[in-house]
C-alpha positions in Angstrom: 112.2 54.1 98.4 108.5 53.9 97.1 107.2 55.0 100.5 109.6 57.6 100.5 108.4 59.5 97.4 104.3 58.6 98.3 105.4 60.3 101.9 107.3 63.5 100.2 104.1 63.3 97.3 101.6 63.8 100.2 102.9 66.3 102.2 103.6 68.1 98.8 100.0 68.0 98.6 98.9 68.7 102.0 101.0 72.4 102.1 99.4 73.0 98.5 96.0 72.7 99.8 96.9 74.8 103.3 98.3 77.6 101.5 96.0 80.2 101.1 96.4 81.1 96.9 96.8 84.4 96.0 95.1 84.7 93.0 92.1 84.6 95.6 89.1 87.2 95.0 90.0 90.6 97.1 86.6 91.2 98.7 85.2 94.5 98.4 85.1 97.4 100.7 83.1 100.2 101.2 84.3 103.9 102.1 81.9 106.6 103.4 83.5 110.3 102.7 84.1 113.3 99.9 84.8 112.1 96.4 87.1 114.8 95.3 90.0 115.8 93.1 93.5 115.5 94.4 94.5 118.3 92.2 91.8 120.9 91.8 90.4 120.3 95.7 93.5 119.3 97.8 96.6 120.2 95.9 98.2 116.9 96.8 99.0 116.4 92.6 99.9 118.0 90.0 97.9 116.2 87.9 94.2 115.6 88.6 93.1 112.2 90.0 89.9 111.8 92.0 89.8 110.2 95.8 87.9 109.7 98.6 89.1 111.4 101.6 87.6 109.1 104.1 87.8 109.7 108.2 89.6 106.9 110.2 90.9 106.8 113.9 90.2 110.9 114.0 91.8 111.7 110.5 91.6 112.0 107.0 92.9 109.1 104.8 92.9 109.7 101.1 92.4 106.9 98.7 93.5 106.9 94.8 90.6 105.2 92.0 92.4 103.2 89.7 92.8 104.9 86.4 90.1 103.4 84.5 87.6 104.3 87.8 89.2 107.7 87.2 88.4 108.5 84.1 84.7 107.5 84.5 84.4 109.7 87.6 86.2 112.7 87.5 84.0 114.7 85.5 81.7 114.7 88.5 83.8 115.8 90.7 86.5 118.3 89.3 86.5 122.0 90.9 83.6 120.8 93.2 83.8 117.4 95.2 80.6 115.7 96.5 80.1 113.5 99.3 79.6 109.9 98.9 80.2 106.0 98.9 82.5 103.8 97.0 82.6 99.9 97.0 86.0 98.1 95.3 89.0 96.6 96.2 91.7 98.1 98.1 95.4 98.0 97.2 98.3 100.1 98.1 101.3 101.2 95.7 104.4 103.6 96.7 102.9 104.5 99.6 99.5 105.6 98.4 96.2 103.8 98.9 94.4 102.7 96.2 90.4 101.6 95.2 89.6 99.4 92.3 86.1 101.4 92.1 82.8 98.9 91.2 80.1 101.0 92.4 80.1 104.9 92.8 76.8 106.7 94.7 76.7 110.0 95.6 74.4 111.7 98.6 71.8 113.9 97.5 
């Protein structure tokens, strides 16, 4: 019985270790495009929210900053979007793509 439970203990431990976790660190990506308003620039809200509309495979793809990377960007974007590069980590929620923003830099 005791070399039942050290068996069942051990591969308990070995599917722990091969799992990947999930609380793992996202890595961060970065997208080359126009750092716009989804609002003011390409009527896609009703509300303002600033993206990147980056080029993949041939077309535009449109990704969301999170709210707090919104409201420290927008004001430099609104009416008047500016090319760009943003680093973060992507997510995706009701069908929209979404950047936790950690760097911003715009092309002079």
């Amino acid at each position: 019985m005791r070399t039942i439970f050290t068996i069942a203990f051990c591969l308990l431990i070995a599917v722990a270790l091969g799992t990947p976790s999930t609380t793992q660190a996202a890595k961060d990506v970065m997208l080359t495009g126009k750092i716009t308003c989804a609002k003011c620039e390409l009527k896609l809200e009703k509300d303002c929210a600033t993206v990147i509309v980056v080029k993949e495979g041939g077309k535009d793809t449109v990704y969301y900053f999170d709210e707090k990377s919104h409201k420290a960007n927008h004001d430099a974007i609104c009416q008047m979007g500016k090319e760009g590069t943003v680093t973060g980590t992507l997510s995706e929620k009701d069908g929209k793509k979404y950047i936790a923003v950690t760097k911003v830099t715009f092309k002079k």
